[in-house]
N, C-alpha and C positions, 0 to 999 in steps of 0.2 A: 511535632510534625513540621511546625513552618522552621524550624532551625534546623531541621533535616532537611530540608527541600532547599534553603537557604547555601547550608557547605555543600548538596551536592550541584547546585546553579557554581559555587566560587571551583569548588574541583573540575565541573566541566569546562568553563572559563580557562583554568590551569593546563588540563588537559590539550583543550582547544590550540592553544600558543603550541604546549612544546611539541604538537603530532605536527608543528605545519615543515620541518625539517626531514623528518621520517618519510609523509607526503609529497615533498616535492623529490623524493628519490624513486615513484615508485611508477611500475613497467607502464607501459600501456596496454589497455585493452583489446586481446583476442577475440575477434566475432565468430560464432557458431557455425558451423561447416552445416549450412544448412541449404535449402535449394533456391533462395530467393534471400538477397542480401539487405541489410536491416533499413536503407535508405528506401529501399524497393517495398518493405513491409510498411511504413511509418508512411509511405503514401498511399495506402490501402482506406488509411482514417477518411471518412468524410466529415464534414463540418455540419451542425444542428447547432438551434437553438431554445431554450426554455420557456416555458409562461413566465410571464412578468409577473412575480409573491412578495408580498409584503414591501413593493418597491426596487425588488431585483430582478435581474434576467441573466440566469446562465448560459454561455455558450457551451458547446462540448466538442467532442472530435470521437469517431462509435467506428467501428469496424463491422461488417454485417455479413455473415455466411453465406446469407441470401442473397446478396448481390453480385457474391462473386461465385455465384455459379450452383449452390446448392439450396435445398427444399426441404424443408419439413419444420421442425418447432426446437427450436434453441435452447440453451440456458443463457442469461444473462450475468456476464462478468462486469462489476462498476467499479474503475480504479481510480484512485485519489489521489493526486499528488502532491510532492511537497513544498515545499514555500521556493520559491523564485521561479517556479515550471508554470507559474500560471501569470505569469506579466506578460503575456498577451495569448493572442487565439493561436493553438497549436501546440505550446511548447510543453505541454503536459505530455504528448506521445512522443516531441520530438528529444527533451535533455534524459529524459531515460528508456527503459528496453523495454516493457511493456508491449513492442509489440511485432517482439518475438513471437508471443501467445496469438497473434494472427497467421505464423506460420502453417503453411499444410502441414511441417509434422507435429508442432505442437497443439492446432485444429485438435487433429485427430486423437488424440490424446482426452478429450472429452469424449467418454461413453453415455451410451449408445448411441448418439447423434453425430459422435465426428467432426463437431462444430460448433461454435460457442458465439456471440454480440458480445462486443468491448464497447462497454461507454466509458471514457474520460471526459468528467465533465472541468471545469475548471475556476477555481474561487476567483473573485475580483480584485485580483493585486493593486491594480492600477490604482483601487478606490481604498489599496490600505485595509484590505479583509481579504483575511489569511485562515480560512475556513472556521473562522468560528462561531460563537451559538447564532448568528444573526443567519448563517449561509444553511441551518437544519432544514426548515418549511420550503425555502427555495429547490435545495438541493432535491429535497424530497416530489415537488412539484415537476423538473425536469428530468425526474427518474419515471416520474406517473407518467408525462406526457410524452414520456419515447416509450415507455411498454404500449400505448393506446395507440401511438404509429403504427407499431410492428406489432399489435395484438395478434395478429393470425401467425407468426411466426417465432414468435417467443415464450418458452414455458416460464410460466408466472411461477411455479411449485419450483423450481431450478435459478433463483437469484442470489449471485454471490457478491462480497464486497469484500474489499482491500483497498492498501494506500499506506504510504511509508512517512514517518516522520508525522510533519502536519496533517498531511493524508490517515495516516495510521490512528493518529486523535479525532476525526472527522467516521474513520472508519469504526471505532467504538461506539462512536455517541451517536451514530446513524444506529449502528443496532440495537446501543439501550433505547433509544426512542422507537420502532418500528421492529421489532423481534421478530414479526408474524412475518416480515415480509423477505426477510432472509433465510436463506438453506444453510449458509453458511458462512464465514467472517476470517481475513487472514490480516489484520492489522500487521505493521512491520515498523520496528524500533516507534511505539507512537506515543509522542509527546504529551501524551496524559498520565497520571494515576490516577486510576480509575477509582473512583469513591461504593462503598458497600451498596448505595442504595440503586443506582447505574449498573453495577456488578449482579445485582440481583433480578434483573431485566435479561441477563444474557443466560440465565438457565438452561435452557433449552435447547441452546444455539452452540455448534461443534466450530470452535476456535481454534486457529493457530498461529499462534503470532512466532513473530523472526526476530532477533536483536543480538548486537555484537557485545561480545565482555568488552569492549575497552569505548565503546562508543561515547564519543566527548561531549554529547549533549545530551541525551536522553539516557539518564546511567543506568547501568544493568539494576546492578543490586537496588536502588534504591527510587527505581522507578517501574524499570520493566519488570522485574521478578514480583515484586508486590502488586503488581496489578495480575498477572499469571494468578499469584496463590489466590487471590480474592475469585477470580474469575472460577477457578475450579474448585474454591471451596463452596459456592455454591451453581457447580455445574450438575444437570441433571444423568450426565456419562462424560464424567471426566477423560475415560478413557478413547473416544471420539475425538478429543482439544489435545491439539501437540505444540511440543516450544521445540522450534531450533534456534540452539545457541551457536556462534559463530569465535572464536578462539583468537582468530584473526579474519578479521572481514576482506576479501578477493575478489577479483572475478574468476571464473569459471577454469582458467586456466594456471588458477594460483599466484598471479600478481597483485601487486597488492591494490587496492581501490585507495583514490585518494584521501578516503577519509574511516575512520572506523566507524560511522554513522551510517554508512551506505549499505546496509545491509539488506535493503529491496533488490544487490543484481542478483543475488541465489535465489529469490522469489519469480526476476524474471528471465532464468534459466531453468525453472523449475525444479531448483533445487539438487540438480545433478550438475555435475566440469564437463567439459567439454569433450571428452572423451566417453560421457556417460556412465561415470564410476560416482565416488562419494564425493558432494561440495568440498570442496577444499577446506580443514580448518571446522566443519560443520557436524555439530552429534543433533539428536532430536530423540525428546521423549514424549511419553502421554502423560494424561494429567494425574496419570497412579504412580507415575516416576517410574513406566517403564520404558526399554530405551527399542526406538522403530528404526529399523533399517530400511533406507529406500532402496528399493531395486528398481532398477532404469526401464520401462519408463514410468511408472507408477512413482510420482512427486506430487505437487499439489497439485496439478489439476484432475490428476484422478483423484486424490481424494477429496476435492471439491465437488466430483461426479459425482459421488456414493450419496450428497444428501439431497433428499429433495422438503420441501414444507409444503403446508396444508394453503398456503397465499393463494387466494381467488384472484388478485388483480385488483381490489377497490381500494381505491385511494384514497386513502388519511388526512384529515386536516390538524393543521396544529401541528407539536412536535410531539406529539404520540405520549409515551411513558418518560419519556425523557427527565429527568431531575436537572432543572436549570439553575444557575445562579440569578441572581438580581436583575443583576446588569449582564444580558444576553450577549452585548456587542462588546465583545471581550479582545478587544486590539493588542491591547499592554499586558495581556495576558504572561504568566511564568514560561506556557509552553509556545507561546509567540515568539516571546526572548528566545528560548533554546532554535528556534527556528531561526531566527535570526543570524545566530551566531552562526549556524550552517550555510547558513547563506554566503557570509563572511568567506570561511573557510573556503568553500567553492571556489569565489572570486580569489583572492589570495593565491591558491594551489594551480587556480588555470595561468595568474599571472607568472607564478614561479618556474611552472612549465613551459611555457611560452621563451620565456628570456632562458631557459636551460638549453632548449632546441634553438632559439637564436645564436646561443654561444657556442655550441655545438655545431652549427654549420662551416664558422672560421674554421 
């Protein structure tokens, strides 16, 4: 196992280099023909903050139905994001699209309530924690202490979690610790494999993760696919849990994203192009290997709809079921590294575009 994890850290390394040429040729990103443009939605977020646990305090950034204009009881959406969107307050809604999902059309897209609570909460870059096991009890404490805000307007049986990358690893291990309090889990390319005894916590729970074949850090085969089969070979309706694979990772419009890693913006388009036909590049099956066609607009947030759970709202102490390592404060973690190099990539590809449009203005 660790000499498998070892060539696939050196191939994504390999990888990581030779995409950054293919990446710095590729279009820019089409925004949604939607009614309210994405600078205009991404100011929708307001700012909160957590209890102080075990020596932390989360800030976040929530989007609220209720404030902008509607009434009655919610589901609640918590999105995680990935390593460099959390060096400071904000950037978690602001470097990716995420909040699109506060759009009126995407709103409504959640039945039967037509409106849905976005929390992005966000790890402590700054202090060098990149969501791991130290940020669970925290995380979990500034999840409890916004449902007891908004208790009259939030249904507690309707909580959904996601998160890409680092996010996408944070988004497993929140649900192996806390099963009961989830409806439902859309992990996206996430930096973990996930171990049998973690895997068997999430029985119950209707997953669907996202991840690109060519993705240069978190490899298909040898990370995401193996965490898939564990997860549905002990799923209690496998057929409930869908994988979309991504062939070539795009935006919405079929250019290419600058990295084959980026495979949360078909998560946050909800899974259809921009014209509302099939993701570009994008198939998806259930956990019996059959293959689901989405018809627009029925993507994940409807099928985030469809589940609810039996969660009263009482808050947890500890990290629940969780199966921890040793040493919780996992910095130098393998799936840290893989973040890292993403991070890398990023900066790299914004540099490379930057001086292409500079040399392109002459």
């Amino acid at each position: 196992m660790k000499k498998n994890r070892i060539l696939a850290f050196l191939l994504s390394a390999l990888l990581l280099f030779s995409a950054l040429p293919l990446s710095a040729c590729a279009a820019g990103e089409t925004a949604l023909p939607l009614s309210a443009g994405l600078e205009a939605l991404q100011g929708q977020f307001v700012k909160g903050v957590g209890p102080e646990t075990n020596g932390y305090t989360l800030d976040y950034r929530y989007y609220s139905p209720v404030e902008n204009g509607k009434s009655g009881k919610y589901p609640l959406v918590i999105w995680l994001h990935g390593m460099s969107e959390g060096a400071y307050e904000g950037k978690q809604v602001i470097n990716n699209n995420i909040a699109y999902w506060t759009s009126a059309e995407f709103q409504a897209r959640f039945s039967p309530e037509g409106g849905a609570y976005i929390l992005a909460p966000r790890s402590l870059e700054e202090k060098m924690i990149f969501w791991d096991d130290s940020m669970v009890e925290p995380l979990r404490a500034t999840i409890d202490d916004f449902i007891a805000k908004n208790r009259d307007t939030i249904d507690v049986t309707r909580i959904y979690i996601g998160g890409f990358s680092m996010g996408g690893k944070m988004t497993l291990k929140m649900s192996a610790a806390y099963p009961e309090m989830f409806a439902a889990a859309f992990p996206i390319c996430p930096a973990w494999n996930i171990d049998e005894e973690n895997a068997a916590n999430l029985h119950g729970l209707p997953i669907w993760l996202t991840s690109g074949v060519l993705d240069p850090l978190v490899n298909y085969y040898t990370s995401v696919t193996p965490t898939w089969k564990k997860i549905i070979a002990q799923s209690d309706d496998p057929a409930a849990c869908r994988f979309s694979t991504l062939s070539k990772v795009c935006y919405p419009d079929g250019s290419r994203t600058s990295s084959s890693h980026h495979a949360w913006f078909a998560v946050n388009y909800d899974m259809f192009s921009i014209d509302n036909g099939d993701y570009p590049y994008m198939s998806t099956v259930d956990g019996t290997g059959k293959t689901v066609k989405l018809t627009y607009p029925n993507g994940m947030i409807s099928w985030l709809s469809q589940f609810t759970s039996d969660y009263d709202g009482t808050p947890i102490a500890g990290t629940g079921s969780l199966v921890l390592p040793d040493d919780v404060h996992n910095v130098f973690s393998f799936e840290t590294i893989l973040d890292f190099f993403d991070t890398v990539m990023d900066i790299l590809n914004e540099i490379i575009l930057t001086l292409r449009e500079a040399f392109a203005a002459f």
